[in-house]
NULO-296113 format. One record per residue (C-alpha): z, x, y. Coordinates in nm, 2 decimals. Layout:
<nodes>
{Z = Z, X = X, Y = Y}
...
</nodes>
This chain:
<nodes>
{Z = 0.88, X = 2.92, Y = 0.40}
{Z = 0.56, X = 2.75, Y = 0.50}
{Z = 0.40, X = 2.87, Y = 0.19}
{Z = 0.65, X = 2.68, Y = -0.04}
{Z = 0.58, X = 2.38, Y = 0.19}
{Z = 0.23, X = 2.39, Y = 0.11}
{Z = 0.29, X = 2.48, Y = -0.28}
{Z = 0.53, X = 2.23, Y = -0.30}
{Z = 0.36, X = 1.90, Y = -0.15}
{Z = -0.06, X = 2.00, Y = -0.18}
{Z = -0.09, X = 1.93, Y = -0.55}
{Z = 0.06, X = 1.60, Y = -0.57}
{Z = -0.15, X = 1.50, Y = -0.21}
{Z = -0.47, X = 1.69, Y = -0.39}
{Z = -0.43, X = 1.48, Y = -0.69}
{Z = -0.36, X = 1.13, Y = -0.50}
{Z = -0.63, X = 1.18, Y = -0.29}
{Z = -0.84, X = 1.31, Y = -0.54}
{Z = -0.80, X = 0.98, Y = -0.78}
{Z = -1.00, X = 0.65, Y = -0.67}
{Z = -0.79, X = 0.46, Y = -0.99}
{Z = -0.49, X = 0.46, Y = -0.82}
{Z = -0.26, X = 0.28, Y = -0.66}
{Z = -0.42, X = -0.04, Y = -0.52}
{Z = -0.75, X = 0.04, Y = -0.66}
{Z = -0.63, X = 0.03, Y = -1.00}
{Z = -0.83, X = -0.07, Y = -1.26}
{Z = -0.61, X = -0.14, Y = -1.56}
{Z = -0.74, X = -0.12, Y = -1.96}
{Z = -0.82, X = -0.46, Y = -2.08}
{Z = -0.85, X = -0.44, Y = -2.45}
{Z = -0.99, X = -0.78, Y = -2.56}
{Z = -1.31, X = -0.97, Y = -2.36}
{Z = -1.31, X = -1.00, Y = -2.04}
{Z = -1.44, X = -1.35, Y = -1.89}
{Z = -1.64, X = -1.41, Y = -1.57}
{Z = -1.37, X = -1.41, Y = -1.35}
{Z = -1.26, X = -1.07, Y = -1.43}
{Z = -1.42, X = -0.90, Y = -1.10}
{Z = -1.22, X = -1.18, Y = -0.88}
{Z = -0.93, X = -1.16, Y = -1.04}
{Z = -0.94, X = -0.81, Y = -1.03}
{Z = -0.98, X = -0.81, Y = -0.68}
{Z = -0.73, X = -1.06, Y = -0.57}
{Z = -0.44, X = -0.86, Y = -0.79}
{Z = -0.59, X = -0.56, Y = -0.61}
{Z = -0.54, X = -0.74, Y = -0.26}
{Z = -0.19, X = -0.84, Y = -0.41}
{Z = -0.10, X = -0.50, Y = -0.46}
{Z = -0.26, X = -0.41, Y = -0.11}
{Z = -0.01, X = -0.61, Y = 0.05}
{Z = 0.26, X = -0.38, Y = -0.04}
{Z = 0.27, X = -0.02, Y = 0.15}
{Z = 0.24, X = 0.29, Y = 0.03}
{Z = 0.46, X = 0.40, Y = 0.34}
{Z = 0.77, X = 0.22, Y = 0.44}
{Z = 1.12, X = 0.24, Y = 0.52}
{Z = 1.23, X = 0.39, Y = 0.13}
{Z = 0.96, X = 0.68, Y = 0.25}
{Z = 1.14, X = 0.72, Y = 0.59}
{Z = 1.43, X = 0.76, Y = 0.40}
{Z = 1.34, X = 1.00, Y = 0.17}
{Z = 1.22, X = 1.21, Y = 0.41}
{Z = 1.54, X = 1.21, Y = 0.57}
{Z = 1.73, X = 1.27, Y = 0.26}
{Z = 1.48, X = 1.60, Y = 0.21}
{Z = 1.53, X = 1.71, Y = 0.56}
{Z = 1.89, X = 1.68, Y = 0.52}
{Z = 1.89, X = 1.84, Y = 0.16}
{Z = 1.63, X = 2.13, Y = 0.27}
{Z = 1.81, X = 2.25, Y = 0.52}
{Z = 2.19, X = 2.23, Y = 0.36}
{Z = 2.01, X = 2.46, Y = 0.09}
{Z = 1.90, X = 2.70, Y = 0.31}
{Z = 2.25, X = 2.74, Y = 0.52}
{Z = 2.39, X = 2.77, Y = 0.14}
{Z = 2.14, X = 3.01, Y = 0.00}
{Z = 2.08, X = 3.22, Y = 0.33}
{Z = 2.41, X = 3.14, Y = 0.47}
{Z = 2.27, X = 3.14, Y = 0.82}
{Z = 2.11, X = 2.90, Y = 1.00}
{Z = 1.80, X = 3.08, Y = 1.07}
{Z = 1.51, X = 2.86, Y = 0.93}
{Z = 1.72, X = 2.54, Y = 0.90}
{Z = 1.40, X = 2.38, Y = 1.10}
{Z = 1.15, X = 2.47, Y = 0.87}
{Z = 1.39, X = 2.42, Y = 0.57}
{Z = 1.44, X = 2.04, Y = 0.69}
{Z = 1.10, X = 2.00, Y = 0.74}
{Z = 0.96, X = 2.14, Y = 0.38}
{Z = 1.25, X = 1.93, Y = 0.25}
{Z = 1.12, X = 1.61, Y = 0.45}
{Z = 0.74, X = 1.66, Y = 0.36}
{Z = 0.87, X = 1.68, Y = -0.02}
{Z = 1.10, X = 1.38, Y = 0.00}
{Z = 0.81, X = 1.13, Y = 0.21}
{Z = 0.55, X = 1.27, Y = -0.09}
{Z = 0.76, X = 1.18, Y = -0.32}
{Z = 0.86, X = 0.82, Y = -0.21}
{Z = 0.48, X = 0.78, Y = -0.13}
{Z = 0.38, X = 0.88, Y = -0.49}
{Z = 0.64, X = 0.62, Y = -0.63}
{Z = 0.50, X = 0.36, Y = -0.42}
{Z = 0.17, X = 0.40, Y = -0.50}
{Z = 0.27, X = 0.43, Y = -0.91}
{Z = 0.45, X = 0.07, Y = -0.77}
{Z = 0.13, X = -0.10, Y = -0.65}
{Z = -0.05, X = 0.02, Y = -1.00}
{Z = 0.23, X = -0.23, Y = -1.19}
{Z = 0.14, X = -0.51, Y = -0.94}
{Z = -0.22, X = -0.52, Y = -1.08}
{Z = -0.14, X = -0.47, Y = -1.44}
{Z = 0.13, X = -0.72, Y = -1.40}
{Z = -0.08, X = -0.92, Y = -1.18}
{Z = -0.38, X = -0.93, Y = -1.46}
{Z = -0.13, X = -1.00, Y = -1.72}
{Z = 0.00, X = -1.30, Y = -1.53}
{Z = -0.40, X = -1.40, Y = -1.53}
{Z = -0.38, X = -1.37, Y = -1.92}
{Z = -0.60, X = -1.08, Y = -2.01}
{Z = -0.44, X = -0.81, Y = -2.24}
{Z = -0.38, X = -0.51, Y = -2.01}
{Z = -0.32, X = -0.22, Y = -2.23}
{Z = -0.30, X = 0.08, Y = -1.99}
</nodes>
């Protein structure tokens, strides 16, 4: 069961880690010139999107919600109650990666609507 844990959550936590132009740090596609106020602007819809957490209560609860989904699978599938633990914990560590990968897709908007609010022409 540990193995599906792992299989399960490392590639999306490889591949958030693994990208600086995420989340917060976003840099969106500006197609059009870019004045000299870009880098500030930049950085305050960067502090803007900062402000909002990539953990929170919606991640607390989706990690509940696994927990409690992981392990009513495995009484269902193995109709015992033998690796319930480990079933709610696999099912918890998938629901709080989830929830944190939506968050962090949530602080990309808040710069891209943040720098279109600034009038630049975010494309991407």
């Amino acid at each position: 069961m540990r193995h599906i844990v792992f299989a399960l959550s490392a590639p999306a936590l490889i591949s958030l880690a693994a990208c600086s132009n995420v989340g917060a740090n976003y840099q969106p596609v500006v197609d059009g010139p870019v004045g000299p106020n870009y880098n500030a602007d930049l950085a305050q819809c960067q502090a803007l999107a900062r402000s909002q957490p990539t953990i929170n209560e919606r991640t607390a609860a989706s990690a509940l919600t696994g927990a409690a989904t992981g392990a009513a699978a495995s009484a269902i599938i193995n109709d015992s109650s033998d690796d319930l633990g480990r079933s709610a914990a696999a099912g918890a560590l998938v629901g709080a990666t989830a929830s944190a990968i939506q968050q962090t897709q949530n602080q990309e908007v808040i710069v891209r609507n943040c720098m279109r609010g600034r009038g630049y022409n975010v494309v991407g």
